[in-house]
C-alpha angles and dihedrals in degrees: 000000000000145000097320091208083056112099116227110242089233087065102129127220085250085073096047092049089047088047119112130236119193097348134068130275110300095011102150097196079067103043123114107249128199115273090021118129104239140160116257117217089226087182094040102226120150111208112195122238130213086346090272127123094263111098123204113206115239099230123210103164145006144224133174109243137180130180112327095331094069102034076057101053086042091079108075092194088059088038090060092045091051092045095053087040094062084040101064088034089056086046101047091041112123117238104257117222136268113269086207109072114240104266109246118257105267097253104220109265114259120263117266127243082221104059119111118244123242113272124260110256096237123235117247095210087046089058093032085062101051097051117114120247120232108228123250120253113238146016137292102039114160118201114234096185124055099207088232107060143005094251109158094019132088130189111259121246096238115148109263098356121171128244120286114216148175116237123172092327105306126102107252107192103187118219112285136197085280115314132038121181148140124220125213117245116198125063127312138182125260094203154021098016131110126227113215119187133142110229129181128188104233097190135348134051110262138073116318091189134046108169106198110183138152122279092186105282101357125050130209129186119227107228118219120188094358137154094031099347113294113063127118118197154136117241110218130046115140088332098309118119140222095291098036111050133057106287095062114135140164126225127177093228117194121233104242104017125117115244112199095215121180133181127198119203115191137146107300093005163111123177125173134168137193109203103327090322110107101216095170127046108152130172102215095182095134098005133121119229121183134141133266114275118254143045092335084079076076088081102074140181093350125346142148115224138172117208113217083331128108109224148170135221142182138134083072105172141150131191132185113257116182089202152013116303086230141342116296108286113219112224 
């Protein structure tokens, strides 16, 4: 059956605690009482002592113990299990809940009667309108728009042009594609006059005037804000035009400003001015002057026109000159 000093390992901690130590079986002043510190036999093993009945347990660990509690943690197998035991529960515990409520999400503060409303997007033409005109040097000028009504004029025939309209008193030609333009309609002079007008480029970023007029039997167009936006010329000289001859200039020009912009046509030459800056002074003696090819020839005999560029005009006016307004300007 076994080796009889060997303790069954179903032994309980009862037994251990009922086991004498130094006494024999059943002595009372030996036995392992509750509360007490003892050693627990934690193989359970019995090794006998002097050959005699009594048994001395082989010790090889120790726990403080008291009543049940202790007679149950005296057992490692049931120890571990606990212990696994609290472990998944620890892990499978569900998170309990906050004992603060969750603050409530900060609602936006309502808007104030006092607060100022947006600002009204203003309108260009409105200002435009509004702005004052800088009166014309000299005598003589003749007023070729009205500022009511576009007697005199015509919209020019050009392929997908824009509207032309009448707002508060000035010409708005809309982006085409590309030109807009009007062209005048009554008489008008070949040769020693000045044309006078205030133009602005409203939106896009070409030229916002091409002034196409007669030069006797030719005729030319003076570009303002071309080729991207900032180019003066006159298109053409000898077949080149605007950005390619001599009178090629660049200018930053502002959306929604007025530019007072004048052209003199005399014998042998060109003259024109933006603001009080002379940008062309040409000698044409010898020279031959024509227009670009293309749709501008539209334009003929006299006529104002924007290329993929809204603009505005007024102030359009013209006046008879018998010479140059100075002697030629070298550049």
């Amino acid at each position: 059956m076994g080796n009889p000093n060997a303790s069954p390992l179903s032994h309980s901690v009862g037994d251990l605690i009922n086991t004498p130590i130094d006494g024999g079986a059943g002595s009372q002043d030996h036995k392992r009482k509750p509360f007490e510190t003892v050693s627990l036999l934690l193989d359970r093993r019995y090794t006998p002592m002097n050959g005699g009945g009594n048994e001395k347990l082989r010790f090889v660990g120790h726990c403080h113990y008291g009543s049940w509690f202790g007679r149950f943690l005296a057992s490692a197998p049931t120890c571990l299990f606990v212990a696994l035991l609290w472990l998944v529960g620890c892990a499978t515990q569900p998170a309990q809940p906050s004992s603060q409520p969750a603050s409530p999400t900060a609602s936006a503060p309502e808007p104030s009667s006092e607060q100022k409303p947006a600002p009204e997007q203003k309108d260009p033409l409105q200002e435009a309108a509004t702005a004052p005109v800088a009166p014309l040097e000299g005598q003589g000028w003749e007023p070729l728009f009205d500022g009511h009504t576009l007697a005199g004029w015509r919209e020019t025939q050009f392929a997908g042009h824009g509207e032309v309209e009448i707002h508060d008193g000035l010409i708005w030609m809309k982006m085409g594609d590309p030109f807009t333009g009007i062209n005048w309609t009554n008489d008008f002079p070949n040769m020693n006059y000045e044309v006078a007008l205030d133009a602005m480029r409203v939106s896009g970023s070409d030229f916002f005037c091409g002034l196409t007029l007669p030069v006797g039997d030719s005729f030319c167009s003076l570009i303002v804000g071309g080729w991207g936006g900032a180019l003066v010329g006159v298109s053409s000289l000898d077949g080149m035009d605007a950005s390619e001859n001599e009178t090629t200039k660049y200018v930053s020009f502002q959306q929604g400003r007025w530019y007072r912009i004048r052209m003199r046509v005399t014998r042998d030459r060109l003259e024109a001015w933006i603001d009080q800056e002379k940008l062309v002074d040409v000698v044409t003696t010898g020279k031959k002057i024509s227009l670009r090819p293309g749709e501008i020839e539209e334009s003929k005999p006299f006529g104002l026109a924007c290329w993929q560029t809204s603009s505005a005009l007024r102030q359009i006016k013209m006046r008879r000159v018998d010479q140059p307004a100075d002697k030629p300007k070298k550049f």
